[in-house]
C-alpha positions in Angstrom: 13.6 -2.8 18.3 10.6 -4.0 16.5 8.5 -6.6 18.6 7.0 -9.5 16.8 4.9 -12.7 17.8 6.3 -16.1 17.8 6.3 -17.5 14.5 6.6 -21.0 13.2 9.2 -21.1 10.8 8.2 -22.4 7.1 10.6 -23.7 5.2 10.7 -20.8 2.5 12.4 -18.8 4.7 12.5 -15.8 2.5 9.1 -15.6 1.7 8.1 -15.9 5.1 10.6 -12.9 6.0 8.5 -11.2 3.1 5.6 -11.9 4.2 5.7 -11.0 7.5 8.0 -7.7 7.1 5.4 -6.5 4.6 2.6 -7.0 7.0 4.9 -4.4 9.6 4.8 -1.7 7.1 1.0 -2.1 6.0 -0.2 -2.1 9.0 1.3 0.8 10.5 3.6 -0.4 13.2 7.0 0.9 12.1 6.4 5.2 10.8 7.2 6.3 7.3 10.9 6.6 7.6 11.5 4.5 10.3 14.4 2.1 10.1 13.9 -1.9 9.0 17.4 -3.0 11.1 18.2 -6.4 9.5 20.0 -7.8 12.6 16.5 -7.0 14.7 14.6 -8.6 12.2 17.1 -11.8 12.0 17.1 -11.6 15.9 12.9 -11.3 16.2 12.1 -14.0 13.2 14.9 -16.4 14.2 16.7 -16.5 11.0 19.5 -15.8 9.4 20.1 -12.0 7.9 20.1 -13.4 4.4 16.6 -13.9 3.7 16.0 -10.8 5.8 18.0 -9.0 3.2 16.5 -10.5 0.0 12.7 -9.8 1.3 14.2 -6.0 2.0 15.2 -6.3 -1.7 12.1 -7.3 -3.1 10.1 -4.6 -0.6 12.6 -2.3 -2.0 11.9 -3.1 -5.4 8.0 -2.6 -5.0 8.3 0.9 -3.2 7.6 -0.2 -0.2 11.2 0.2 1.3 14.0 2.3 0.5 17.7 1.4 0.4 20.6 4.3 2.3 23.8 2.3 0.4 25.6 3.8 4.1 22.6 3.3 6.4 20.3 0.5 5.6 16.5 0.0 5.2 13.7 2.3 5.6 9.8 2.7 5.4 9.4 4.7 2.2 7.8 8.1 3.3 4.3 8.5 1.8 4.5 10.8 -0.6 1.8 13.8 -2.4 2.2 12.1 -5.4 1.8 7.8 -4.5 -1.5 9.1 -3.0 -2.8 11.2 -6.1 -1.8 8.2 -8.1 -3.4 5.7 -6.0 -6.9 7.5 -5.7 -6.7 8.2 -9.2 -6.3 4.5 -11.0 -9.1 3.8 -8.0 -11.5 6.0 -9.5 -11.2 4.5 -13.0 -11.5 1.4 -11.7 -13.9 1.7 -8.7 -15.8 3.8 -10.7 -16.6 1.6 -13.7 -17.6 -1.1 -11.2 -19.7 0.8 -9.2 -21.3 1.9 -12.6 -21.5 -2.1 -14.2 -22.7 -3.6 -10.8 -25.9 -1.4 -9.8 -27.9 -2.9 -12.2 -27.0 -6.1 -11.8 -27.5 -6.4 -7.6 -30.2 -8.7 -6.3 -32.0 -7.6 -2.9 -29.6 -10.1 -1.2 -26.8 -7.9 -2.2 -28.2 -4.9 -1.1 -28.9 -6.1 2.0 -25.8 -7.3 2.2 -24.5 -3.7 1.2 -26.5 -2.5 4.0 -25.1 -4.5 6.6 -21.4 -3.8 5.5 -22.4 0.1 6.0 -24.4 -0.2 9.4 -21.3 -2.1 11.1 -19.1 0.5 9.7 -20.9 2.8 11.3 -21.3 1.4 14.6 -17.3 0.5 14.6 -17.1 4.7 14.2 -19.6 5.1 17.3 -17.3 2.2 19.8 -13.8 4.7 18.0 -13.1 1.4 16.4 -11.4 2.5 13.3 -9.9 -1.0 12.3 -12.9 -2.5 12.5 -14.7 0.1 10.4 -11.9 0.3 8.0 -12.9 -4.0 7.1 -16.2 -3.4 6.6 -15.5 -0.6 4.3 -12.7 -2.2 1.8 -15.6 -5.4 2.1 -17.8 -2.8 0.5 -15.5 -1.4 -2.4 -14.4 -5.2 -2.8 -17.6 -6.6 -3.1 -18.9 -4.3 -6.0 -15.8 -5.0 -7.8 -16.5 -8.6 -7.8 -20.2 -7.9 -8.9 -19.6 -5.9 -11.8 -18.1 -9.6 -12.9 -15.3 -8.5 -14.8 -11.6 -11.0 -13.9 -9.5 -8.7 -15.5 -10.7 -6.0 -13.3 -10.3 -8.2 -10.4 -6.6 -8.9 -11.4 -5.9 -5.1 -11.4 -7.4 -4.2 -8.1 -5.4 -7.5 -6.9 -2.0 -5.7 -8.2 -2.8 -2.2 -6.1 -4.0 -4.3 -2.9 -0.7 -3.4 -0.9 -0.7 0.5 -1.6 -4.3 0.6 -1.3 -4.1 -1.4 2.1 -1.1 1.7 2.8 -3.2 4.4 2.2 -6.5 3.4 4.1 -4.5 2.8 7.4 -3.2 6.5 6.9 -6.5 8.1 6.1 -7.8 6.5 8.9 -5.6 9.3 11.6 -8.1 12.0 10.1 -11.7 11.1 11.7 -13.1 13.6 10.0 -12.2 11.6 6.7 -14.0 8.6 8.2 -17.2 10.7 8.9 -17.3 12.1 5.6 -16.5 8.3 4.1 -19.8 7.3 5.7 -21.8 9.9 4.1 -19.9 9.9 1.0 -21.1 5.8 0.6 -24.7 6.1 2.0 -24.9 8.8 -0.9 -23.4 5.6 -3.2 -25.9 3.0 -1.6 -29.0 5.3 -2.5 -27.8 4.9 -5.9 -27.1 1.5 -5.5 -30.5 0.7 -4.5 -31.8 2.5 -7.3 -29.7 0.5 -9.5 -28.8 3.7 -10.8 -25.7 2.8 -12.6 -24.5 6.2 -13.8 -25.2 7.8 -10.9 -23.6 4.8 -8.4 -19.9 5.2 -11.0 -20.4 9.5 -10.2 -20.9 8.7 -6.4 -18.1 6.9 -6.3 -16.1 8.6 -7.7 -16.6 11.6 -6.2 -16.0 10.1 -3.0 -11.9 9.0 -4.2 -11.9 12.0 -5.2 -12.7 13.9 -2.0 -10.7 11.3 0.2 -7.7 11.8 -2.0 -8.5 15.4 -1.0 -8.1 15.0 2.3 -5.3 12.6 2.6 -3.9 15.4 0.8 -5.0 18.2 2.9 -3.7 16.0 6.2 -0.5 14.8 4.6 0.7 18.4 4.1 -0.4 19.7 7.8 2.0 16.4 9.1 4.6 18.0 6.8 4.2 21.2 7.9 4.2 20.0 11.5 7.9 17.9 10.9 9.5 21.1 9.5 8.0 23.2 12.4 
């Protein structure tokens, strides 16, 4: 049975239900494949199963749930391909960025840059993985706002939720979190030398390789399941 924390009840029930059901999955607390039982949910939030079911509906209808017509509701499975995908659009995007904002950073934002990178890496040093993981999407965020671009803005926006996904699953491979930390000091260097080709390259080299791993580790879980 899925444990939740007290809520306050709002009065739009089924966006609440949403809301907080959504925040389960991206956060890692119930496994790919692991069953979203409505009457637990009803039970746990309060409510009725109704809105329950429509927010399973509308996670269904995003990929983030699956629907067994006999069974009920599941955590969809991460797949090979919803990662490849993911990284991919996030190197066309990330990349640009990176490549529009270097030039364009004042020494405030590099030191701010910095400071996002130094906390990251003392979060690795206390095993703090959470707390390294907010400091790094503050990075990637914050160069997508500076390259000053809304539309761009809009479409990171519309791949927050996968995104979100897929960092909490490449953070069970330390080694990718080691690597991430080298892979963006090589990025700030470029950053600070408002190199903008170079900063678009370095970052996307570094989707690349983490795509690359998530791969590599995604495979060896598989592998392990079948075993």
């Amino acid at each position: 049975m899925i444990e939740l924390e007290e809520f306050s009840k709002p009065k739009d029930l089924k966006h609440w239900a949403y809301e907080t059901i959504k925040e389960i999955i991206l956060d890692g607390q119930i496994e790919p494949g692991g069953q979203l039982r409505t009457d637990d949910l009803a039970q746990r939030l309060k409510i009725s199963r109704t809105p329950i079911r429509e927010a399973l509906l509308q996670l269904e209808s995003e990929g983030l749930v699956r629907a067994n017509s006999r069974v009920g509701f599941f955590v969809t499975e991460t797949q090979r391909i919803d990662i490849q995908e993911v990284y991919e659009i996030r190197g066309l995007i990330e990349g640009y960025a990176a490549e529009k904002a270097a030039p364009l950073l004042t020494d405030e934002d590099l030191a701010l840059i910095d400071g996002e990178q130094q906390k990251a890496i003392d979060a690795v040093a206390r095993d703090d993985l959470l707390e390294f993981n907010r400091h790094e999407v503050a990075l990637h965020e914050f160069l997508i706002k500076r390259a000053c671009n809304q539309r761009l803005l809009k479409m990171t926006e519309s791949l927050k939720d996968l995104t979100h996904r897929e960092r909490m699953y490449a953070l069970k491979s330390h080694e990718n979190v080691e690597l991430s930390l080298q892979e963006h000091q090589r990025l700030i260097a470029a950053l600070h030398d408002r190199d903008g080709d170079r900063a678009g390259r370095c970052m996307r080299e570094h989707l690349r390789n983490v795509n690359d791993r998530l791969q590599a580790l995604l495979s060896h879980s598989q592998k392990n399941t079948k075993e």
